[in-house]
C-alpha positions in Angstrom: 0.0 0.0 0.0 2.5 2.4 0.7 4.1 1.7 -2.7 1.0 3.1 -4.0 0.6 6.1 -2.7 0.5 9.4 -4.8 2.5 12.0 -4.9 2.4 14.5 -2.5 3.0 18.9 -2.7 5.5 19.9 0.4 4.0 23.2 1.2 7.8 23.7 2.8 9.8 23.9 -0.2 7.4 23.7 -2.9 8.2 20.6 -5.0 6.9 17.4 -4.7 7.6 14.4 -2.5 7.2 10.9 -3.6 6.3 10.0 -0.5 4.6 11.6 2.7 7.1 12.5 5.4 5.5 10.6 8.3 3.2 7.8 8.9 0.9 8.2 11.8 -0.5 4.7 12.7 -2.2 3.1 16.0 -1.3 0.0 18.2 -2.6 -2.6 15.6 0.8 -1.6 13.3 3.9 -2.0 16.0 5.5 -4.3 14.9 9.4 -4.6 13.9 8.4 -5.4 10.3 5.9 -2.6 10.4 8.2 0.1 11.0 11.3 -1.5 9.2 9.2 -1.3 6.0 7.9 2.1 6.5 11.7 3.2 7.3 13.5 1.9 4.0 10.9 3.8 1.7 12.0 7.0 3.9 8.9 7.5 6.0 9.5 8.7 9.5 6.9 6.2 11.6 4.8 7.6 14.0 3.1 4.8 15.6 1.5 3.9 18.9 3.4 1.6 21.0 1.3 -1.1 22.9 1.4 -0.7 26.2 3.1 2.5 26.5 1.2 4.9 24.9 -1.9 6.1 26.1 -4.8 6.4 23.7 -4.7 10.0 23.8 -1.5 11.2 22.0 -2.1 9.2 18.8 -5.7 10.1 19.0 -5.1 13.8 17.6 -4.3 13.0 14.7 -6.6 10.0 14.0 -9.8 11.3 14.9 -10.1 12.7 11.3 -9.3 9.1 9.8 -12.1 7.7 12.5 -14.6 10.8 11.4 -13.5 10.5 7.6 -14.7 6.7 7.8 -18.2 7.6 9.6 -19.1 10.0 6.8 -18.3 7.1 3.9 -20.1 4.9 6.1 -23.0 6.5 6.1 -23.9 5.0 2.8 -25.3 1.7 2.8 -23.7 -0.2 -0.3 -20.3 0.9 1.8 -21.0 0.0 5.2 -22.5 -3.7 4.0 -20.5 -5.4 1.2 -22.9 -7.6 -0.7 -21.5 -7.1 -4.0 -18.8 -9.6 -4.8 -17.3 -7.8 -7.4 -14.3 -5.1 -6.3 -14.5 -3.0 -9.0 -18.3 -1.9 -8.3 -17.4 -0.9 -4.4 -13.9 0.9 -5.9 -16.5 3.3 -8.1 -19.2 3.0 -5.3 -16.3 4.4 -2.4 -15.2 6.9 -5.0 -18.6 8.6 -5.5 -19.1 8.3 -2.0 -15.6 10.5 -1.4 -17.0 12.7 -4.2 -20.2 13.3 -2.1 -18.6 14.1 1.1 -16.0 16.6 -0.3 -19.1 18.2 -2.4 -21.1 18.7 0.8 -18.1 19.2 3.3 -17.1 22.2 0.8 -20.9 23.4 -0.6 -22.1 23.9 3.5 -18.7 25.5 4.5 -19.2 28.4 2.3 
């Protein structure tokens, strides 16, 4: 997945970066092999430790993941996967995204 990823603007020196600069994960991703692959691509990690960390610190950040996947949620055909077929729910969570930029920026003006 992180092979994937687009490229990104760095508002800091105006260019772009072929990778994001950190990776803020939770609990779920410490692992050695976690962080040793998000290393060698030249990602600083930035991921809970179990049982060190308290729930809080990470959470700054990934509240806007955790409210980012309510809104997408909120459509059915998204929230209960019946269809079998991937490319139907890769259009599906696109127009979904679509939606929820359309409103988030039609209601904040």
């Amino acid at each position: 997945m992180l092979n994937a990823l687009p490229k990104v603007h760095d508002k800091r020196f105006h260019l772009l970066r072929t990778r994001p600069a950190k990776l803020h994960a939770d609990k779920g991703y410490d692992y050695p092999r976690c962080r040793t692959a998000v290393k060698l691509r030249g990602i600083t990690p930035r991921i809970a430790r179990r049982q060190v960390e308290e729930k809080s610190r990470l959470g700054r950040n990934r509240w806007k993941v955790e409210r980012t996947f309510s809104w997408l949620l909120n459509y059915k055909k998204l929230a209960v996967r019946y269809g079998r077929r991937s490319d139907l729910f890769l259009a599906l969570g696109l127009l979904a995204s679509s939606l929820v930029c359309f409103r988030r920026l039609h209601f904040n003006f």
